[in-house]
py3Dmol code that shows the C-alpha trace and the ligand (Angstrom):
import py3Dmol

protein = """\
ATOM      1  CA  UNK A   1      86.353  96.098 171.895  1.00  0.00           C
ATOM      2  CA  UNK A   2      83.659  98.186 169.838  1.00  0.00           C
ATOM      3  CA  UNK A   3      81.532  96.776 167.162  1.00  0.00           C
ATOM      4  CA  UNK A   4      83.263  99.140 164.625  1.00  0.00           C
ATOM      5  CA  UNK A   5      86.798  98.162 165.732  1.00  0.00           C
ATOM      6  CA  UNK A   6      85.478  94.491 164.634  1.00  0.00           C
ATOM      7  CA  UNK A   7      84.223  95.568 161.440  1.00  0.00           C
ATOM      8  CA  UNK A   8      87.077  97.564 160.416  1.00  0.00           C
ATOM      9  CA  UNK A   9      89.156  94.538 161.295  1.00  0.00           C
ATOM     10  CA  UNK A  10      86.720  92.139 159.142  1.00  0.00           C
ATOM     11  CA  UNK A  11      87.608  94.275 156.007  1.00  0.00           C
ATOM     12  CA  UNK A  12      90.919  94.696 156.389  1.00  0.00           C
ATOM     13  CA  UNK A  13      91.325  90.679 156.423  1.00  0.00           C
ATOM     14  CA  UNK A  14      88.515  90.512 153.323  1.00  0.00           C
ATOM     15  CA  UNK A  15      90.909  92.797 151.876  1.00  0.00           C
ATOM     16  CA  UNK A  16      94.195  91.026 152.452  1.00  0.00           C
ATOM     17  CA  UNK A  17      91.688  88.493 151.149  1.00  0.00           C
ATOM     18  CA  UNK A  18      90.916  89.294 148.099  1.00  0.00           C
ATOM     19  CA  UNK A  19      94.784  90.619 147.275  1.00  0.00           C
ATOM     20  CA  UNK A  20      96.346  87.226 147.835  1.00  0.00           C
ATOM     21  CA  UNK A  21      93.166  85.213 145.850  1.00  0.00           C
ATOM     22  CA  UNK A  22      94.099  87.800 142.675  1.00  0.00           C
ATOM     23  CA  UNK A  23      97.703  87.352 143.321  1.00  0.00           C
ATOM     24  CA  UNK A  24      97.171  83.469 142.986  1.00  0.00           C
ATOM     25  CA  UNK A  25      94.326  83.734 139.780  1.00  0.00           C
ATOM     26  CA  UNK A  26      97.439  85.609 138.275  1.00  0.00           C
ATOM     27  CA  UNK A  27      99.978  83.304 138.628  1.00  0.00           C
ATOM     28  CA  UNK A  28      97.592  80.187 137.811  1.00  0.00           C
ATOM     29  CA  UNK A  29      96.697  82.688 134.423  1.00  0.00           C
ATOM     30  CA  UNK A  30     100.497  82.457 134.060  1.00  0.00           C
ATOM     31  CA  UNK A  31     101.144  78.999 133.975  1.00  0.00           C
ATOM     32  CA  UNK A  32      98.025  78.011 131.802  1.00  0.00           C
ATOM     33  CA  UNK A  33      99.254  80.693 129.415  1.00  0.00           C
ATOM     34  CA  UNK A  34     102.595  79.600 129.055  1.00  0.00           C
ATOM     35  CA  UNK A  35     101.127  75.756 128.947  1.00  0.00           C
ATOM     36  CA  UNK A  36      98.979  76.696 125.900  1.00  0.00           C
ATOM     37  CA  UNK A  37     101.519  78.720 124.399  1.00  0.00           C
ATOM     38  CA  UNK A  38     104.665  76.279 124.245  1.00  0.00           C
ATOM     39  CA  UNK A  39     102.117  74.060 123.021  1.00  0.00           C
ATOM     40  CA  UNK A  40     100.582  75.944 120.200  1.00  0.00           C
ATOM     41  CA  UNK A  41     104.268  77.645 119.357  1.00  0.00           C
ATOM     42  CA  UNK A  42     106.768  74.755 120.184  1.00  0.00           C
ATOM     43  CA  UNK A  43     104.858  71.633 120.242  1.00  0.00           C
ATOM     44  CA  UNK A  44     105.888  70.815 123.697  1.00  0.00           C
ATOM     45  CA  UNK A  45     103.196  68.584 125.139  1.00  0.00           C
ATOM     46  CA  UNK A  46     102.562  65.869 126.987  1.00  0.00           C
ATOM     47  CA  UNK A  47     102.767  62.994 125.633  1.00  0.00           C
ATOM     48  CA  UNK A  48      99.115  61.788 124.798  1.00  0.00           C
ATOM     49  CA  UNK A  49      99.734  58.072 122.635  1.00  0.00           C
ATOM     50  CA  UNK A  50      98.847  55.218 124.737  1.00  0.00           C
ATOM     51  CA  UNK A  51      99.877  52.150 123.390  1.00  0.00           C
ATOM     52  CA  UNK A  52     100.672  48.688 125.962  1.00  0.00           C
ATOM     53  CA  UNK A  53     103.748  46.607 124.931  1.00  0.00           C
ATOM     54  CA  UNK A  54     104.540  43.181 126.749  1.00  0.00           C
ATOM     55  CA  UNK A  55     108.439  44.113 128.361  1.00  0.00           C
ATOM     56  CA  UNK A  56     109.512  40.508 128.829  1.00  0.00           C
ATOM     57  CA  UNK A  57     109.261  39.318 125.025  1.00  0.00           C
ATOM     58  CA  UNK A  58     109.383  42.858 123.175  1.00  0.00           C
ATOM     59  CA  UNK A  59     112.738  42.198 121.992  1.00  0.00           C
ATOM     60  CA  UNK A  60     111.802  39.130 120.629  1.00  0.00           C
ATOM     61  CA  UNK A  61     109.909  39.967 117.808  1.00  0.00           C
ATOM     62  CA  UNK A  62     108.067  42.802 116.300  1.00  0.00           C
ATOM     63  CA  UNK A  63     109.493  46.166 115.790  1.00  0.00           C
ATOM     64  CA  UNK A  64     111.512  45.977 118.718  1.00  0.00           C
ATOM     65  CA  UNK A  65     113.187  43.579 117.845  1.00  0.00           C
ATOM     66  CA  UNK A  66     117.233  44.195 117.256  1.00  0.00           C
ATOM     67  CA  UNK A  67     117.078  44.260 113.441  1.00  0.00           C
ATOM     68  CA  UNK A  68     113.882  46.720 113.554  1.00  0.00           C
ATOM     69  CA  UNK A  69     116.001  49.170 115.970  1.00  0.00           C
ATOM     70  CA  UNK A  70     117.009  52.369 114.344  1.00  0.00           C
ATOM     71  CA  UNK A  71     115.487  54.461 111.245  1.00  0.00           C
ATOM     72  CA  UNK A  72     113.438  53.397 109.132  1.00  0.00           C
ATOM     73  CA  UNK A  73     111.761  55.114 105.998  1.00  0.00           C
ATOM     74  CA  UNK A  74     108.873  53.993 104.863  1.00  0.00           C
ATOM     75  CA  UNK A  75     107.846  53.699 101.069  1.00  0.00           C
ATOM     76  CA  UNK A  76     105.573  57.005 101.699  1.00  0.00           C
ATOM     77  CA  UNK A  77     108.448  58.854 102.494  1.00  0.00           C
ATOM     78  CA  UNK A  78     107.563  58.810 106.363  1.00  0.00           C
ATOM     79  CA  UNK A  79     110.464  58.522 109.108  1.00  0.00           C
ATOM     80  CA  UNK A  80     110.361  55.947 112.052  1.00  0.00           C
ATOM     81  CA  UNK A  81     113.009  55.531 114.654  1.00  0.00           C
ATOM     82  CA  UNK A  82     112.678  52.043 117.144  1.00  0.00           C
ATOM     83  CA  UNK A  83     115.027  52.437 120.103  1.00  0.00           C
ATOM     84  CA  UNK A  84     115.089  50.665 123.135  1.00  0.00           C
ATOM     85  CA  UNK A  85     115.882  52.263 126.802  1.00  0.00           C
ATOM     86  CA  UNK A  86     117.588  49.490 128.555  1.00  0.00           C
ATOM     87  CA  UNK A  87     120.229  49.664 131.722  1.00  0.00           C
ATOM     88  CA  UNK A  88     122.004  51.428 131.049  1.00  0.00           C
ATOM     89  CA  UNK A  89     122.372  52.475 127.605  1.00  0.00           C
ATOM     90  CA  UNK A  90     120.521  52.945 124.051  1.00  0.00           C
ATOM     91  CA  UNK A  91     119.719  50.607 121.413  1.00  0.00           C
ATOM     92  CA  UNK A  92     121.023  51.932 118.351  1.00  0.00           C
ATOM     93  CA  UNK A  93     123.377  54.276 120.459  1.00  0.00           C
ATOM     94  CA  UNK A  94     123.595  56.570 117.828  1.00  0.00           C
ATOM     95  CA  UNK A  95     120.120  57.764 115.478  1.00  0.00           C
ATOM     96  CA  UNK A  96     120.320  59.348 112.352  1.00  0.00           C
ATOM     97  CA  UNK A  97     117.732  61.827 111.631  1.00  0.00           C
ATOM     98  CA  UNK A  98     117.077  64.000 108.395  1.00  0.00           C
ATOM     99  CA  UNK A  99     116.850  68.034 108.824  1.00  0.00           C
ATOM    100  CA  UNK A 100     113.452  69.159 108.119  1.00  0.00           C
ATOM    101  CA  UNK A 101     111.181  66.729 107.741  1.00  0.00           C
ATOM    102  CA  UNK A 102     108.513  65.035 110.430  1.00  0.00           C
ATOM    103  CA  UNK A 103     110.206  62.011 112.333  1.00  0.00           C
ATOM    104  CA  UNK A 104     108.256  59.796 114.860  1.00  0.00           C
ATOM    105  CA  UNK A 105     109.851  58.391 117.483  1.00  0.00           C
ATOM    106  CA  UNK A 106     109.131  55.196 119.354  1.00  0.00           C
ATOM    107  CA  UNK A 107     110.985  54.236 122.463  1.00  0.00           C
ATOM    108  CA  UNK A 108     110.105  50.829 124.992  1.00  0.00           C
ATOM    109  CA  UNK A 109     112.059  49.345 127.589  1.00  0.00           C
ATOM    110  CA  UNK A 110     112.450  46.068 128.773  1.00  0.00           C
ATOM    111  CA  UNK A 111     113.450  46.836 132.357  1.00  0.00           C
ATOM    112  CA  UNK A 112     112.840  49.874 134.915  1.00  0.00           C
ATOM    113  CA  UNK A 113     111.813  53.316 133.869  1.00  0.00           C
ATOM    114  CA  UNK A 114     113.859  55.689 131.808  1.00  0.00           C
ATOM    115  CA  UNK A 115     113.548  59.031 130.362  1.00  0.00           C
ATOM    116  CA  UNK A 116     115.126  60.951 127.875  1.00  0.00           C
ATOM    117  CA  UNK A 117     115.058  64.285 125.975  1.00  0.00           C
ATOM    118  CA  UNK A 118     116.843  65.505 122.638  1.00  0.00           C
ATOM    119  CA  UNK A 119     118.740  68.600 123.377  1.00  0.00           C
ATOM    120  CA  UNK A 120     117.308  71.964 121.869  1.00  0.00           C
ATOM    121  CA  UNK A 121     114.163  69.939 120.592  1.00  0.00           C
ATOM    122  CA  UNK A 122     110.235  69.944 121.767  1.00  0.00           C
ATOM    123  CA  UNK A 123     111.426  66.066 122.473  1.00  0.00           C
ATOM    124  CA  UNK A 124     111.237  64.743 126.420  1.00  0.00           C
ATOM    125  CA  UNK A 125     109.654  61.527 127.203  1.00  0.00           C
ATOM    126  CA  UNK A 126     109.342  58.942 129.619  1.00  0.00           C
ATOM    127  CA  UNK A 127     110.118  55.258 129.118  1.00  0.00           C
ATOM    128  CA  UNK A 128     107.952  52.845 131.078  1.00  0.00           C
ATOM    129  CA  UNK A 129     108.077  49.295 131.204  1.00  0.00           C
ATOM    130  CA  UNK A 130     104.635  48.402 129.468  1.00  0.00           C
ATOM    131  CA  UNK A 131     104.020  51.092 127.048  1.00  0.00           C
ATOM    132  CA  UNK A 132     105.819  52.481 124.227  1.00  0.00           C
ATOM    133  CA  UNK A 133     106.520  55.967 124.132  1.00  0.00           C
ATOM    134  CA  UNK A 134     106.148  57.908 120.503  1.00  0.00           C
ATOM    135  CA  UNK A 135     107.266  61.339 120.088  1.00  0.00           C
ATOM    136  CA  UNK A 136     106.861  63.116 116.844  1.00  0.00           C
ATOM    137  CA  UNK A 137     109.216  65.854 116.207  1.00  0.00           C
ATOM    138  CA  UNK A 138     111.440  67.734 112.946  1.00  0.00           C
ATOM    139  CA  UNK A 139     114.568  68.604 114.063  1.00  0.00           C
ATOM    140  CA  UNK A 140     116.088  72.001 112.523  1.00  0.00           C
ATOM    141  CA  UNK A 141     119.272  72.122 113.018  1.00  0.00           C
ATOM    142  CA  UNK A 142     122.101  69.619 111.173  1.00  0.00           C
ATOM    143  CA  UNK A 143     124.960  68.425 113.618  1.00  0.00           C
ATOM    144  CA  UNK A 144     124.929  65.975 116.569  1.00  0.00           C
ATOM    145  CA  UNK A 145     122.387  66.156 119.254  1.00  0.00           C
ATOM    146  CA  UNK A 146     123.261  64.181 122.703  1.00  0.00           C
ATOM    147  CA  UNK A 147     120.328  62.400 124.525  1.00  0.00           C
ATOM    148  CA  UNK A 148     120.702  61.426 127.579  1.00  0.00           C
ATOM    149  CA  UNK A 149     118.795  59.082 130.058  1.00  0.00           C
ATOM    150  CA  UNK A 150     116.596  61.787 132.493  1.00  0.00           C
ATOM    151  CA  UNK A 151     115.225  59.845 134.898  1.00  0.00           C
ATOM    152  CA  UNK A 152     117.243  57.994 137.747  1.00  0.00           C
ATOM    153  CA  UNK A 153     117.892  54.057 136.201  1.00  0.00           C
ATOM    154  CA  UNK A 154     120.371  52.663 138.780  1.00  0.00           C
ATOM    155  CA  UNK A 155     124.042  53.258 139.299  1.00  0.00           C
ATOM    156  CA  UNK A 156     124.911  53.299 135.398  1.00  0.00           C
ATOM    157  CA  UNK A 157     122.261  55.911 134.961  1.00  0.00           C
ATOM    158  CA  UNK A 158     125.086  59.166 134.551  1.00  0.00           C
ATOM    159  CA  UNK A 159     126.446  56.639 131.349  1.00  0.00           C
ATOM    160  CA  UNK A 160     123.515  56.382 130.028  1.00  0.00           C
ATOM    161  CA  UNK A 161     123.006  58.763 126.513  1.00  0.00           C
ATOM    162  CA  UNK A 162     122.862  58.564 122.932  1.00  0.00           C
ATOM    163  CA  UNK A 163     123.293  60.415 119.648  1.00  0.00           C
ATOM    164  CA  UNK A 164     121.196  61.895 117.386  1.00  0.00           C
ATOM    165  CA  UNK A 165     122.720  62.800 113.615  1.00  0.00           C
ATOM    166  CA  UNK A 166     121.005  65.563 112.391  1.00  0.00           C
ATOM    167  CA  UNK A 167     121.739  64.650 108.360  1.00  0.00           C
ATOM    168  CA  UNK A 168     120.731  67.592 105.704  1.00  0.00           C
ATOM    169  CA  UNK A 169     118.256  65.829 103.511  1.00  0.00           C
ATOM    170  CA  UNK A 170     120.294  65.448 100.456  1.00  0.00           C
ATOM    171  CA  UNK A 171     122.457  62.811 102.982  1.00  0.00           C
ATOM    172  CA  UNK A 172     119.827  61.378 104.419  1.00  0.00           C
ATOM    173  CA  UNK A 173     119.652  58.283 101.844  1.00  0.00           C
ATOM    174  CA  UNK A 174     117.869  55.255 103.184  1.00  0.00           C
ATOM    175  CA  UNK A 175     119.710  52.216 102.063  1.00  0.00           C
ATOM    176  CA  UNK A 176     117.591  49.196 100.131  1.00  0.00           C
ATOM    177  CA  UNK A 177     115.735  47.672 103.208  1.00  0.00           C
ATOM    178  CA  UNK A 178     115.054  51.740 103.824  1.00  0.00           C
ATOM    179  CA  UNK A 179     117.335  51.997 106.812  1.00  0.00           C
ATOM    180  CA  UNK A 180     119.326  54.677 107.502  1.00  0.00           C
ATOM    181  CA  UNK A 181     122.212  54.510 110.028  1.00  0.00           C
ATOM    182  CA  UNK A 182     124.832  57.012 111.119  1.00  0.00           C
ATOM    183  CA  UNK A 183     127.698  57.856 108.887  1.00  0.00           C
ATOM    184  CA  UNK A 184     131.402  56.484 110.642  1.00  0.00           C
ATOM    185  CA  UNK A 185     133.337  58.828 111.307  1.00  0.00           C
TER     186      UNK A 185
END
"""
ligand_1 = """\
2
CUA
Cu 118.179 55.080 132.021
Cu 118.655 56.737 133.651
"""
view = py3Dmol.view(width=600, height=400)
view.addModel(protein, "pdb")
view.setStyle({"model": 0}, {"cartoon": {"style": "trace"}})
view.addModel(ligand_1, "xyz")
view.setStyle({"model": 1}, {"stick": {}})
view.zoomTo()
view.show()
């Protein structure tokens, strides 16, 4: 073997090199890019609200409590639905929502972990036992939404899903307490 056989063979493996090291920066600029965009374009990020809940005694008292489930407006207008992720189904199993206007979530579970997601929305969360999980969202479309439980909760985890009614705003009238539940029907 001659000393220019080796060199030509060092460059062509610097070369192969260098293609595969810009065929990887490309596809790394790809998936930062589409990170930043969906996040500056469609809100989707991940979820950034740490905030610790005791799971044995949240249903207790407090706002997860059974009478605080569901939506609540808030004399300043603002939108808050409680729900609680528990095998195997949601607590209120059906959410009404007005069209158009900024609603925070808040989900906790007393048990194992569950996920969900709101179909054709920037909303997909975990539920862990420990910490609630808030999501704020403003859903565009009127009509039923399904959300289902995403992340594997036992053997009832397939039955596990929920509605979300998608009200236009001139339905979406909070009663005295300023609860709003969905309409029968
Ligand atoms: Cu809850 Cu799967």
């Amino acid at each position: 073997m001659t000393d220019q056989s080796a060199e030509a063979r060092e460059r062509r493996i610097l070369g192969t090199e260098l293609l595969w090291a810009f065929g990887v920066g490309v596809l790394i600029a790809a998936i930062l890019g589409t990170i930043v965009f969906t996040a500056l374009t469609r809100d989707i990020n991940p979820p950034s609200n740490v905030e610790r809940i005791d799971p044995k005694t949240l249903h207790l008292s407090g706002e997860f409590a059974e009478q605080n489930l569901g939506t609540t407006v808030a004399a300043n207008g603002s939108v808050v639905v409680r729900a609680i992720a528990t095998q195997f189904m949601f607590v209120p199993h059906c959410i009404a929502v007005p069209h158009g206007r900024p609603v925070t979530l808040r989900f906790a579970t007393p048990d194992v972990v569950h996920g969900l997601l709101i179909t054709g929305t920037n909303v997909n969360t975990m539920v862990v036992p420990g910490f609630v999980s808030q999501v704020h969202t403003e859903f565009t479309r009127t009509g039923d939404l399904l959300m289902p439980c995403h992340e594997y909760c036992g053997l009832g985890h397939s039955e596990m899903w929920a509605t979300v009614q998608v009200v236009p705003e001139s339905d979406f009238k909070p009663d005295r307490d300023g609860r709003v539940s969905c309409a029968q029907r």
